[in-house]
C-alpha positions in Angstrom: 20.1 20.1 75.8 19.4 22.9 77.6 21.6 26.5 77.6 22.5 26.3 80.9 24.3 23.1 80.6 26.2 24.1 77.4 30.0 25.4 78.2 30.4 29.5 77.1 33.1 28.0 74.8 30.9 25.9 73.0 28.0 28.6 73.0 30.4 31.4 71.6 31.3 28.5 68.7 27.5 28.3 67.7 25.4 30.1 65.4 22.9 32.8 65.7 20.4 30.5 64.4 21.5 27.4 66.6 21.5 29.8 69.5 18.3 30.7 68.8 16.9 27.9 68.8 18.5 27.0 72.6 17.1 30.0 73.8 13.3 29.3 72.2 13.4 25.9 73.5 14.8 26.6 76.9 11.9 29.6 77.1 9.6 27.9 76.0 7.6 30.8 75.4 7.8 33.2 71.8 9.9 35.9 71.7 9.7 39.6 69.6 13.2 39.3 67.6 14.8 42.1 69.0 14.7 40.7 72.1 15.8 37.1 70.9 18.4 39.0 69.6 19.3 40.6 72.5 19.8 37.5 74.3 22.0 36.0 71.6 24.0 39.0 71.8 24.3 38.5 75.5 25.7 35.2 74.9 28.2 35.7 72.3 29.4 39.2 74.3 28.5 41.7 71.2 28.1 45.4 71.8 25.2 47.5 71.0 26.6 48.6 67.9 26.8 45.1 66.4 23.7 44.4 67.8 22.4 47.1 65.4 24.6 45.8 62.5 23.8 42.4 63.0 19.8 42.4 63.3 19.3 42.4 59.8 21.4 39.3 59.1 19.5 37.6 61.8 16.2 38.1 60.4 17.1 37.1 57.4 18.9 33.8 59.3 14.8 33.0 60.8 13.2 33.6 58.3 15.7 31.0 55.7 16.3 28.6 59.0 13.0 26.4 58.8 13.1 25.5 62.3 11.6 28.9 63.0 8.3 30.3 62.9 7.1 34.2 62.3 4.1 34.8 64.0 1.8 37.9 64.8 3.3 41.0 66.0 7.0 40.2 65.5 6.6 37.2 67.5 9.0 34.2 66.7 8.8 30.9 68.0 9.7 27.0 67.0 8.1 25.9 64.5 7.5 22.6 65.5 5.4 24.1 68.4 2.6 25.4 65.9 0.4 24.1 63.3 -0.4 25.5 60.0 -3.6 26.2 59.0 -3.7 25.7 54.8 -6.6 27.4 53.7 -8.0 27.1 50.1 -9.3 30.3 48.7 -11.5 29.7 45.6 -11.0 33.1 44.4 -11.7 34.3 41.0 -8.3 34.2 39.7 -8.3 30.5 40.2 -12.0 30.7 38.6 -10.2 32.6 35.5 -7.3 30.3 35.4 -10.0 27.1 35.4 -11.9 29.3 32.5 -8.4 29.6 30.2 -7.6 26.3 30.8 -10.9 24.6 29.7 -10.5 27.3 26.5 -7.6 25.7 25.3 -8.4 22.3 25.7 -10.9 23.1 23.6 -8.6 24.6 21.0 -6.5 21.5 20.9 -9.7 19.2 20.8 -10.7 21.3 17.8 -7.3 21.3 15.9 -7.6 17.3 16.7 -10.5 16.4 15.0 -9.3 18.7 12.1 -6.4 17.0 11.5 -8.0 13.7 12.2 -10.9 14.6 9.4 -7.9 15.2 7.1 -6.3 12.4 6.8 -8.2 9.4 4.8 -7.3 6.4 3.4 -7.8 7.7 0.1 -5.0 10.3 0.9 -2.7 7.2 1.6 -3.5 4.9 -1.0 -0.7 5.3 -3.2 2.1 5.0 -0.8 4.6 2.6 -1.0 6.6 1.8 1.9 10.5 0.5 0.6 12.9 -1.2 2.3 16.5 0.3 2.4 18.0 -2.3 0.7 15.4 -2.5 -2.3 16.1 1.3 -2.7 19.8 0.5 -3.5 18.7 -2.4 -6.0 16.8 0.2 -7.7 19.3 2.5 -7.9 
């Protein structure tokens, strides 16, 4: 739906972030935040000085509202008009991380076979498993 078509009452009702998004997607273009702002403020009939009050709050409203999109410069746009680029970065943190990793594996592996070596069949010859119920015969 576009802004134009939406009655003041109704606009005045909405959100900064919904508005937002109206103006973004009527635009079609992105938009430095103060001047997004701006606009909103147009719309909802705020003065300068809650413009200045407010700007912080609407930041924080894009940058929560996953709908939106920070680009470069203090750009903002709709997300769903850009792709992300995921990039993998084999740096050597995640070289050192790989390294601790595979030490204590190795730790564990050790401790394994120690504990394995341990225990023989010898160690376990003379146990004798009872039943509850022979236990209270023999008591």
């Amino acid at each position: 739906m576009k802004l134009s078509e939406i009655p003041k009452e109704e606009l005045e009702l909405m959100g900064y972030d919904d508005l937002a998004f109206l103006i973004l997607q009527d635009e079609n273009k992105k938009i430095k935040i103060n001047e997004l702002f701006k606009k909103v403020c147009t719309i909802l009939n705020l003065s300068d000085q809650e413009f200045e009050n407010r700007i912080a709050d609407f930041f924080e409203i894009l940058t929560t509202d996953k709908r939106f999109t920070m680009l470069e410069d203090g750009y903002w746009d709709l997300k769903d008009k850009h792709s992300e680029k995921v990039i993998i970065d084999e740096d050597e943190d995640f070289m050192e991380e790989t390294e601790e990793e595979e030490e204590i594996e190795e730790e564990e592996n050790i401790f394994k076979e120690e504990e394995e070596d341990s225990s023989t069949d010898e160690d376990l010859k003379d146990l004798v498993v009872i039943d509850g119920d022979e236990e209270e015969e023999n008591l």
